[in-house]
N, C-alpha and C positions, 0 to 999 in steps of 0.2 A: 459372793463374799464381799467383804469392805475393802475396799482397795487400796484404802489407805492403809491396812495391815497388810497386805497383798506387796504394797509398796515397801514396807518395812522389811516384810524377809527376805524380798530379792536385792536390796540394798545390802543388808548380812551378811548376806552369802554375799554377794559382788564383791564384799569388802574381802574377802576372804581370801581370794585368788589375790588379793594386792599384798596384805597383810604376809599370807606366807609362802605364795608361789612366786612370786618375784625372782631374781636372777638365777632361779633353778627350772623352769618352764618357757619360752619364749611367751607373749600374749596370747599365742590363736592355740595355745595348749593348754593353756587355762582350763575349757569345757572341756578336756577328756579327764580330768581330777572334778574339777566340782558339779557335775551332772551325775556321772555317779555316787557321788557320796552325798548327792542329794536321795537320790532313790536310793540311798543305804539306808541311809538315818530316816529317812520314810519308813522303810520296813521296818526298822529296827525299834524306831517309836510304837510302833503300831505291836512289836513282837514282846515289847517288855512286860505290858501286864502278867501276860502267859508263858512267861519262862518258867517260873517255877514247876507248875503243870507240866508242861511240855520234856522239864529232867523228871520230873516224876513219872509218865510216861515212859522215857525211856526205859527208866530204872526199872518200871513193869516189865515193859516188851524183853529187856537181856537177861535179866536175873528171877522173875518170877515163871514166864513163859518160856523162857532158854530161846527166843526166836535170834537168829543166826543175821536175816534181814529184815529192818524196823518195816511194820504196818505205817506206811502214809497215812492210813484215813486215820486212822486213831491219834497219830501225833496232828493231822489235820483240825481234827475235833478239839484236840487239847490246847492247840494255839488257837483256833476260833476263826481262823484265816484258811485258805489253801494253799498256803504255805508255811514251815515253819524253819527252828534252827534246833537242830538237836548239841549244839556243842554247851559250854557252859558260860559261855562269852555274850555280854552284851556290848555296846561302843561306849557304852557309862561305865563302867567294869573294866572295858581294854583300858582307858585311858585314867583308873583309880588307880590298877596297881603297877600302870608305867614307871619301869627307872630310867636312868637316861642312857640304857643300853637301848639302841632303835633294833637291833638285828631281834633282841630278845621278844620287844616288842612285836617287828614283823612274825616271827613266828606265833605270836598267840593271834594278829589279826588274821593269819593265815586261814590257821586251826578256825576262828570263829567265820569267815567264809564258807568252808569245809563242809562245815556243818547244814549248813542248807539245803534245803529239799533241791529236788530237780530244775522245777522252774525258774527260781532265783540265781541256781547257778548258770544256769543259762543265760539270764541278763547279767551275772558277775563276766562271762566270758565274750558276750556281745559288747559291753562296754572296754575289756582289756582289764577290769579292775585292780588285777594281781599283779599286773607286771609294772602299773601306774603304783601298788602299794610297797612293791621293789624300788623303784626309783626314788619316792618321797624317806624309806628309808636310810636308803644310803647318802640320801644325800642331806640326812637330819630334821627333815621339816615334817615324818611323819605324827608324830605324837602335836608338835603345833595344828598341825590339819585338825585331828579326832580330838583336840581341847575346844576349838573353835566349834565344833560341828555338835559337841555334845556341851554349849555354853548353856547353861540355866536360863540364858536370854534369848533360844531361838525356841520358840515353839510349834514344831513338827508335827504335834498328835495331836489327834479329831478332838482332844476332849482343853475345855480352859483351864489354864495352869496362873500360877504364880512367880513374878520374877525377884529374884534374890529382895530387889526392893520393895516386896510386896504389890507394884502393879499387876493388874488382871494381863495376863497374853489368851486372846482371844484364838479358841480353836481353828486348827486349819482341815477344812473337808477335803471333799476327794476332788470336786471343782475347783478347790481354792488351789488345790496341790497343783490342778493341771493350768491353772493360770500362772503358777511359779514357774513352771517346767518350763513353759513356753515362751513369759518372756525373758528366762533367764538365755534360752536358744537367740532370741531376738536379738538380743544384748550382747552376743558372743559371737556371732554373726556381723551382727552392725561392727563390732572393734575389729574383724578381721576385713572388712570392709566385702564379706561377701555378703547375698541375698538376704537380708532379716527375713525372720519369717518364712522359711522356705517350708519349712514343712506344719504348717499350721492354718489354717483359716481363722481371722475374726470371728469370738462369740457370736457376734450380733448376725454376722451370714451365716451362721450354723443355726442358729436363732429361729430366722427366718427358713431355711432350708427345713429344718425339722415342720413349724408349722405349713409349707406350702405340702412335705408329704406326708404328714402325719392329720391333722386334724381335720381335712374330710371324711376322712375313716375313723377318728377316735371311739364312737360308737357302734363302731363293727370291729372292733378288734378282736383277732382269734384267741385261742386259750395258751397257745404256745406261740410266742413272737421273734422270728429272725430276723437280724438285722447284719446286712454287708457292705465292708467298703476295701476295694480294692485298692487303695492309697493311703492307708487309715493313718500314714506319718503315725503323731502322737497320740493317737485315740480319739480327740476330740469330738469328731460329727458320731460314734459310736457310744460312748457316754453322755455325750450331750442326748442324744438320742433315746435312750435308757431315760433320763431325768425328766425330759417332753413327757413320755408315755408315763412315767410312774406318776407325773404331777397334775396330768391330765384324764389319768382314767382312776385316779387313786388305789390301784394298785399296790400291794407292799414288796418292798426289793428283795425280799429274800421268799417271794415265791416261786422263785425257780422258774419263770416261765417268759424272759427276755433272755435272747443268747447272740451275745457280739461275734461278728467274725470279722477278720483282716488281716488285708497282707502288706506287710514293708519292708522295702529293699533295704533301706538305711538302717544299719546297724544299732547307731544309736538312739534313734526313736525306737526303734522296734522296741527294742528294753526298755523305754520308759512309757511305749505303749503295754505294754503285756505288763509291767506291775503296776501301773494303774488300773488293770483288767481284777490282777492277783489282789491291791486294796478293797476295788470296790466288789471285791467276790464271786466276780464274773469267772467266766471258767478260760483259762490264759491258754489254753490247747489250740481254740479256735482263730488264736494269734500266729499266724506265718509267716515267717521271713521271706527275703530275697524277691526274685520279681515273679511282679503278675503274671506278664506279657511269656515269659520263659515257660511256666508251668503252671498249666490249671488246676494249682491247687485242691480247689474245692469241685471237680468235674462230678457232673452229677446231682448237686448241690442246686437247692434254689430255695431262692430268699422271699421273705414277704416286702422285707423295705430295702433300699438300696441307697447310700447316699457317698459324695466322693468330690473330691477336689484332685483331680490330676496333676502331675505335669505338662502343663500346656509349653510349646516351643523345643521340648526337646526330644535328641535323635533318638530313635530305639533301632538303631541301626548293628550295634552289640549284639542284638536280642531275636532279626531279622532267623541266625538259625534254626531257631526253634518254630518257629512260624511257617518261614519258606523253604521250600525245594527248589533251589533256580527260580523261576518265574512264578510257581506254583504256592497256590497256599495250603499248608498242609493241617492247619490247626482250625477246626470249624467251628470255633467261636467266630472265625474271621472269613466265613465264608457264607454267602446268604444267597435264596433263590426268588430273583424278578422277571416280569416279564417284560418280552421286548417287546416292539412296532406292533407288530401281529398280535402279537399273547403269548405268545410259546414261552413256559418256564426256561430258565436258566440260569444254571449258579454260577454266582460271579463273587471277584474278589471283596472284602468288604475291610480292606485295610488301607492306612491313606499311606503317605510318603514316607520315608524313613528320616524323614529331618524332624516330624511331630507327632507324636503316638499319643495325645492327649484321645482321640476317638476310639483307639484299641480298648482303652480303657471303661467306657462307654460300651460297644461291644460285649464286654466283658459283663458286665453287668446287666445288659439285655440278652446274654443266652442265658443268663439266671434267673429272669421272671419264673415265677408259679403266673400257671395257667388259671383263668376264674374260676376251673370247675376243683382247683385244687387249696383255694379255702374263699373266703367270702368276696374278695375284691380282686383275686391277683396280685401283680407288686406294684411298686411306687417308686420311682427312683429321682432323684435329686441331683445333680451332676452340674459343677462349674468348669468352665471353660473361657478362650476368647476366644476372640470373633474369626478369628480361621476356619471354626469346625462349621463357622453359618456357610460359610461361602467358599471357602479354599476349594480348588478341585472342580473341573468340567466337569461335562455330563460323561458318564461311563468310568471317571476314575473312581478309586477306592471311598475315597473322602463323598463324592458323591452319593455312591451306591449306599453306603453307611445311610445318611441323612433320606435316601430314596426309600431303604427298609422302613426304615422309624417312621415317616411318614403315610405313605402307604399302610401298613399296619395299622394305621393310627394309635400308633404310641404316644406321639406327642402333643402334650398338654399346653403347655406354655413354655416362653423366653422371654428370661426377665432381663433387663438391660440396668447394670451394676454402673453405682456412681464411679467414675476415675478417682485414682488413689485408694480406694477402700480397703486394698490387700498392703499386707507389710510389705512383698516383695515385687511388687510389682506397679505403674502408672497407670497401664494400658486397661481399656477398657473389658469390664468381663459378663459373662452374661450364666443367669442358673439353667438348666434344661430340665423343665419337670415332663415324665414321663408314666404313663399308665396305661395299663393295657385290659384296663375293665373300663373304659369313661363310662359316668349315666349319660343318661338320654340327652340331654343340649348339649354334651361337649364332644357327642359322635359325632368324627369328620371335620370337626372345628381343632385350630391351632388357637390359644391366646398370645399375642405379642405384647409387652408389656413396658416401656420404658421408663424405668425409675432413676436416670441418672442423676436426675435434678431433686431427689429425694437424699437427703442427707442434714447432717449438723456437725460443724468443726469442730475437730478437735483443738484443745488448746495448747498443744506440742503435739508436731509429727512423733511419729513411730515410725523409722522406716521410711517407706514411699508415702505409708496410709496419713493422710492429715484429714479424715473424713470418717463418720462413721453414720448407723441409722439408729435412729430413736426409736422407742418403741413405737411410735404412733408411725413413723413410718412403718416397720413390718405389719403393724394391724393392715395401715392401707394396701400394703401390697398383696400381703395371703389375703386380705378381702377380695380385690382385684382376682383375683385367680381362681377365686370362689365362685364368685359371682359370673365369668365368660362374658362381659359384657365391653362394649368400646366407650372408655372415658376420655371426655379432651381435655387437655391440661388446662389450667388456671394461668390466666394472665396477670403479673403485676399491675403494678401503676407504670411501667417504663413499657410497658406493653413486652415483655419476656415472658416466656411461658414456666411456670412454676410447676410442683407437685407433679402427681403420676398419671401419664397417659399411656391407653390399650388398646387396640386392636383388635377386632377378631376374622382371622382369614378362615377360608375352606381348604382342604387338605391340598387339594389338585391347585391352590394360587401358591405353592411354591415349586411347582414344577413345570419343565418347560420340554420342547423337542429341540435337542442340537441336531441340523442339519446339513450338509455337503450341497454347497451351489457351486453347480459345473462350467465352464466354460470352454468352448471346443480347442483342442490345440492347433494352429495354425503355422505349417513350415514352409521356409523356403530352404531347399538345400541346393549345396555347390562343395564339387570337389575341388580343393588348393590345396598348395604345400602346405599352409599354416595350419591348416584343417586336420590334415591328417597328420601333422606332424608330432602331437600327443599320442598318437597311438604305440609307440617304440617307448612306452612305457605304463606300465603298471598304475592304473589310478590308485592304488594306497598306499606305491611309493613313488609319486609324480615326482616328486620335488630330489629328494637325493637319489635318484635313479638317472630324470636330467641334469645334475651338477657332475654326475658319471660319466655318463656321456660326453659329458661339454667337456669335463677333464683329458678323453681317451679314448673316446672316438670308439670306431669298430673294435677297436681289441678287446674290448670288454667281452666278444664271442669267443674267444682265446681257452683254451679250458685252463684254467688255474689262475688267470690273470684277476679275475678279481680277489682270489683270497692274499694274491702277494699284496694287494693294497687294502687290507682288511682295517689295519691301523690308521691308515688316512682318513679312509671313506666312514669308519665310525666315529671319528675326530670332528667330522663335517656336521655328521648327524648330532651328536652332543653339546657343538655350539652351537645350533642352528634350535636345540629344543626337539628333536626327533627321536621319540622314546621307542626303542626296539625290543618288543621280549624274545625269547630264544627262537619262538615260532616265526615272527616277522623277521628277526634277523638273517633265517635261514633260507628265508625265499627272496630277500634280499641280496643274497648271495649267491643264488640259484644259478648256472648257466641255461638251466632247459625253460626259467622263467623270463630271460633276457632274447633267447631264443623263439619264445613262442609271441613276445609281444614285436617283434623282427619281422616275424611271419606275418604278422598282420599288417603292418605297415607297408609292407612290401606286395601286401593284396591288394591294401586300399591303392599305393603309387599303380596298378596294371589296371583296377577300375578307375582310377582317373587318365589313364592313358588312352584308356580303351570311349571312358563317356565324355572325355572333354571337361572343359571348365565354366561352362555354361550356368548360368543360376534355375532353377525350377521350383515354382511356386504354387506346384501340386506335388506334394509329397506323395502319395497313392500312387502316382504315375514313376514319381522318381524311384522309390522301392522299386516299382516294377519293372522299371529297367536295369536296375543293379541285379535284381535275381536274372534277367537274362541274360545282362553280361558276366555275371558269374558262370553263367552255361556254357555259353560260348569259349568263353577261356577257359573250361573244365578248372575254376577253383571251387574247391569245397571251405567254406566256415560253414561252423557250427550256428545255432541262434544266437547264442551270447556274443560270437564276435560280429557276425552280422549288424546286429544291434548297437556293438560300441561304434561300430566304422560309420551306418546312419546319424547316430548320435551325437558324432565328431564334425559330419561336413552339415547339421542342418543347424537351424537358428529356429525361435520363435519370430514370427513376422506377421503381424496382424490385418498386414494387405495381402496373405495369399490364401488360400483354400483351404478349407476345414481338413484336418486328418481322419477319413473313416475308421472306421475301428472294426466294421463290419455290417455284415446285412442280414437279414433275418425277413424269413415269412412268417407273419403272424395273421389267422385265419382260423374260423371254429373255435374247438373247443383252449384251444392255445392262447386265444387273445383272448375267450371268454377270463380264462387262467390267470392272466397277464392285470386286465382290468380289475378284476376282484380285489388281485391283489394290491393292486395300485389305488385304489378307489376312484376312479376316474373313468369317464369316456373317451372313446376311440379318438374324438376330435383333441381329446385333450393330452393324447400322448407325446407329441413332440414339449410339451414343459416336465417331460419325463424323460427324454433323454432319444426317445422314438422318432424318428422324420421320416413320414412316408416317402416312399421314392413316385416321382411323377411319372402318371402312366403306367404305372404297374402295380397293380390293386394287391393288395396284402403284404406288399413288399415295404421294407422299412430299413432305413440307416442308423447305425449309433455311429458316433464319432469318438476319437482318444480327447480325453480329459488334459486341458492342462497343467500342471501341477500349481505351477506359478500365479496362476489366475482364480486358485479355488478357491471358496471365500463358506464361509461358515454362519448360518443365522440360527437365533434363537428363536421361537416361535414357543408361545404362550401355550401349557399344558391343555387348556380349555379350549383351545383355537385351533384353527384347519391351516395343515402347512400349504394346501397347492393356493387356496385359500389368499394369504399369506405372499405366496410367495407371487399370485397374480397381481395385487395392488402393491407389493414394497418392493418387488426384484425387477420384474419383468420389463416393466416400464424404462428404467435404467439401462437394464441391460440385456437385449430382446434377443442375444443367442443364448441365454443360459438357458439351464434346466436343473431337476430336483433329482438328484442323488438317493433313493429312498434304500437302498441297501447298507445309506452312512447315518439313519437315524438312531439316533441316542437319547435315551431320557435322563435329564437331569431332574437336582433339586437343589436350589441353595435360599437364603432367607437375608433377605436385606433391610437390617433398620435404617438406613442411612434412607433408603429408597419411601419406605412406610412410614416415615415418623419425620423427612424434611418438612420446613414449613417455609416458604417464600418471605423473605423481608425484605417491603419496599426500599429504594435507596430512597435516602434522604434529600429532601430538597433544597437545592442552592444557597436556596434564602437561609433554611434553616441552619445549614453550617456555616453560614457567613457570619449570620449572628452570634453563635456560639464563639467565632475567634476575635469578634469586635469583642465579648463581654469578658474573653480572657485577657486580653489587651487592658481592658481597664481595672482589670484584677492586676494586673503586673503592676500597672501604672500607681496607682493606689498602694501599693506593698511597699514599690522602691520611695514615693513620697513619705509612707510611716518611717522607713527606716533613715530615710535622711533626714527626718526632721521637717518637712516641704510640707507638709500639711496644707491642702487649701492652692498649694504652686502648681502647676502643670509642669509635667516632665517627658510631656512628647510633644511636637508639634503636629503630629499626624492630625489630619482633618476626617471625621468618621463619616461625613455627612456624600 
């Protein structure tokens, strides 16, 4: 549409909220009055031809038929919309035979709300409409609203009219309407100083998104076409969507044979999604409220095209119920099956962190694919994002596995890399994810990487964050690029910058890698002292106010009731100190049998240090084994666990003493054949596995305990061999590790920053020397014009 009339009705209206919402609305209430009564006077334009029809209608269905409840389709058919109003009320009619009673008034706008079929009333109560028509009347400014709204000078409906003054007002379509909507949101947003733009995408990326997933298939389009978007805000990528195919396959719109579907959480979009569905004829059923993430709506359901702008960066942590059982994921949109090291399938979680659910959503749209054998290509999906979903998340987290299905699968087609600024709400950089699960033959197994940030044209006033937008020649290049699966290098200026669009093309397996566990032996020296065991006469989870109890009062704390008489103190301690107790902690806190039992062990560990002396030993193997036989000899019994804390209290890490065994093992026959297989490796090569033959004793072999503090983690290349790997980049370094292979994990993540840097020389001495000698003489020269000096020096600096 023309923008400059685009311009003009959002200005109208803008004016409106000044004119007569002023000191009866604060400013950020403006849009819950003038968004609906924009999509009033939409319908309501759109309903007046066919009122007459539509009481005539009636008057059939009550009086000629005696039906009790109206036939929908028939008053459908008679209004020419899929929706109608059966009252007798239009908003040119409420506001002819207004007096200046408002109550009298509200009750005929009432009545003519009333009148609405189902759908409509549905957005009348999604928007609040009635209670916002309550308000305006008591407070006298409603009949001002509905004069403004029904001015001779705004024109609402698809067809050209004329203004009192006889100029032409140029009809407004169904696109035109949804460029009103959106940036009148823009606009209402910007004054509240929150997100412009939050629920919209830029034409020109919907633009783009429709031809990267529509027009490789335009000549295979099925007879029946669905299209979904799981965040459809205002409708836009779902109409936009509809207008691509009809304009491209010429097609006519009222063949019944395109059907939108979507879901939104936001109340007030949803309503101005679902009658934009109801203008352009589309069937508004298919439009669902509330969230995706909560309830799978459409389960069962799958789509030929897919396309969606999420919320990227925010929590779905709300929503968490419905998905998770405790640790578990329970909703198997969000649950997918990979294989690990070996191969062995296993289903794993396929949801990222609860601070960003922008992937859920993705997800969601990938258990919707149709299968290829279920129409000619499968689906296509479109999906904007940032840059978190390439990379956030190690190998084995949720975020991960997400981007490990897709890829593996070979779902994914390309990542386009989005100019900064181009979104109203946002700076940061973002990127399209096209996805297909039919590729032809050259783009099986291949990814496109596509970098267009450097594609763009200014805009000449921000919008928002956006001061950027693409031209059309820019989309040609880019859906060409995407087309075609080919590596373009960008275009150099004259300043030697790289211009225009550069691409990529990787193999499925270069964005995958093996995370692995590099071990290192633990090495102790242990020694019994008071300092040593002196930690043990308390609880490690309540070290801290357990010792300030202590130190307050000594042995009485054995006392039975002595600590609850100090229960007000000692919770006094903990609440300035920051020590948050819930009922469970506070009560083992308070426990006598729990102060009692960490006694007991202290008082084991003081008889083993009585009994072994205070000697330091720098074989731990040897030092255990004397502690177990002086526990014999004194006939004390602990359990493992205390065993364990009393070792763990008097030893240190010490890297000059002896490895800690962990144990021994025969390996021999078919055990080590076992062993090897699984490892892929030779006999000779199992000590970089964690194996160390013992000397002199053939089949015999040591593992040692791992240190925790020393494990170190490498990535190793999907394509590439980790012992491989870990013989030229570990070993050499550090020649007691070994390879963890029970801690392997596969990731995936995708790095433009990595594909797409380019190295710029630094500049030469000389060269910047000169640049500030020639600024120097640009100064010099400035301050001369301005004083007048023309021809004088006014430095004495010598350049030479």
């Amino acid at each position: 549409m023309n923008h400059a009339v685009h311009n003009k009705i959002v200005s109208f209206i803008w004016s409106i909220a000044d004119d007569c919402l002023r000191d009866i609305y604060v400013r950020g209430k403006y849009r819950d009055v003038i968004l609906p009564m924009v999509v009033l006077r939409r319908l309501d334009s759109l309903l007046e031809p066919s009122k007459e029809a539509v009481l005539r209608e009636v008057d059939f269905q009550k009086n000629q038929m005696g039906l009790v409840e109206l036939d929908g389709k028939g008053l459908e058919d008679a209004a020419g919309f899929v929706f109608y109003n059966t009252s007798k009320w239009t908003l040119k009619k409420l506001f002819a035979v207004a007096g200046n009673n408002q109550q009298v008034l509200k009750a005929n706008v009432e009545e003519y709300l009333s009148g609405f079929s189902a759908n409509v009333k549905e957005i009348i109560e999604k928007f609040n409409l009635k209670a916002q028509i309550r308000h305006m009347a008591a407070k006298d400014v409603l009949l001002d609203v509905l004069e403004k709204f029904t001015s001779p000078y705004l024109n609402l409906t698809p067809q050209e009219k004329l203004d009192p003054d006889g100029n032409p007002m140029p009809p407004l379509s169904n696109l035109g309407m949804g460029y009103v909507f959106e940036e009148l949101i823009r606009k209402f947003n910007e004054e509240n100083n929150e997100e412009a733009g939050e629920h919209f995408t830029p034409r020109e990326v919907i633009e783009l998104m429709t031809r990267l997933v529509f027009e490789p298939v335009k000549d295979r389009m099925p007879p029946v076409i669905t299209i979904y978007d799981p965040a459809c805000g205002s409708g836009g990528m779902l109409t936009e969507s509809q207008t691509f195919i009809q304009r491209e396959t010429g097609r006519q719109a009222d063949d019944g044979y395109i059907y939108l579907y979507g879901k939104e959480i936001n109340d007030e979009t949803y309503a101005i999604c679902k009658s934009d569905m109801m203008i352009k004829g589309n069937d508004p059923g298919f439009i669902r409220p509330n969230s995706t993430l909560s309830t799978d709506e459409f389960s069962g359901t799958r789509f030929d095209f897919m396309l969606s702008n999420p919320p990227y960066g925010k929590s779905w942590a709300s929503e968490q119920k419905f998905i998770k059982d405790g640790a578990n994921i329970i909703d198997p949109r969000f649950r997918v099956t990979l294989k690990n090291y070996w191969g062995d399938p296993m289903e794993v979680d396929a949801a990222p962190r609860s601070s960003d659910g922008q992937l859920l959503f993705l997800m969601e749209m990938v258990s919707k694919m149709k299968t290829p054998d279920q129409n000619v290509f499968g689906s296509r999906i479109a999906s904007v994002h940032n840059g978190s979903s390439l990379f956030t998340g190690d190998a084995g987290s949720g975020e991960s596995n997400i981007r490990r299905h897709i890829i593996e699968n070979d779902l994914l087609e390309a990542v386009i890399q989005l100019p900064n600024n181009l979104f109203y709400n946002t700076g940061i950089t973002t990127y399209i994810w096209l996805l297909s699960n039919n590729k032809c033959d050259g783009k099986q197994g291949k990814v496109l990487l596509v970098d267009a940030s450097r594609c763009f044209q200014k805009l000449r006033k921000n919008l928002g964050n956006k001061n950027c937008e693409f031209s059309a020649e820019h989309i040609r290049q880019i859906a060409g690029a995407c087309a075609g699966m080919q590596s373009i290098e960008p275009v150099q200026d004259k300043n030697g910058e790289d211009t225009g669009i550069a691409a990529k093309v990787f193999e499925n397996k270069d964005f995958g890698y093996y995370k692995v566990a590099v071990e290192r032996p633990d090495r102790r020296s242990a020694q019994f002292t008071e300092a040593r065991i002196a930690p043990l006469r308390f609880d490690k989870a309540f070290a801290v106010p357990m010792e300030w109890i202590y130190a307050q009062w000594g042995d009485d704390v054995y006392t039975q009731g002595f600590l609850a008489d100090h229960e007000k103190k000692i919770l006094a301690f903990c609440q300035d100190n920051g020590i948050a107790l819930n009922t469970k902690s506070r009560k083992k806190l308070f426990s006598l049998s729990v102060w009692k039992k960490q006694k007991a062990l202290i008082d084991a560990a003081q008889e083993l240090m009585d009994a072994m002396g205070q000697d330091e030993s720098k074989d731990f193997n040897r030092f255990t084994s004397q502690v177990d036989a002086t526990l014999k000899t004194l006939n004390l019994k602990l359990s493992a666990p205390e065993k364990k804390a009393v070792l763990t209290a008097v030893s240190r890490y010490d890297e000059t003493a002896r490895r800690v065994v962990k144990k021994k093992v025969k390996l021999s026959g078919d055990k080590l054949e076992t062993l090897l297989d699984h490892l892929g490796c030779r006999q000779t090569d199992l000590p970089d596995f964690g194996f160390y033959p013992v000397p002199d004793k053939k089949g015999e072999y040591r593992t040692f305990e791992p240190c925790p503090d020393l494990r170190d983690h490498e990535s190793v290349p999907l394509q590439g061999d980790i012992h491989e790997f870990f013989k030229a980049e570990v070993l050499p370094h550090v020649p007691d590790a070994w390879i963890n292979m029970d801690s392997v994990k596969i990731g995936y993540e995708i790095s433009f920053n990595k594909y797409f840097y380019r190295h710029k020389p630094l500049r030469s001495m000389e060269a910047v020397a000169q640049d500030i000698l020639n600024l120097e003489n640009r100064a010099e020269g400035l301050i001369a014009e301005i004083l007048g000096l023309d021809g004088v020096a006014v430095s004495g600096v010598d350049h030479d």
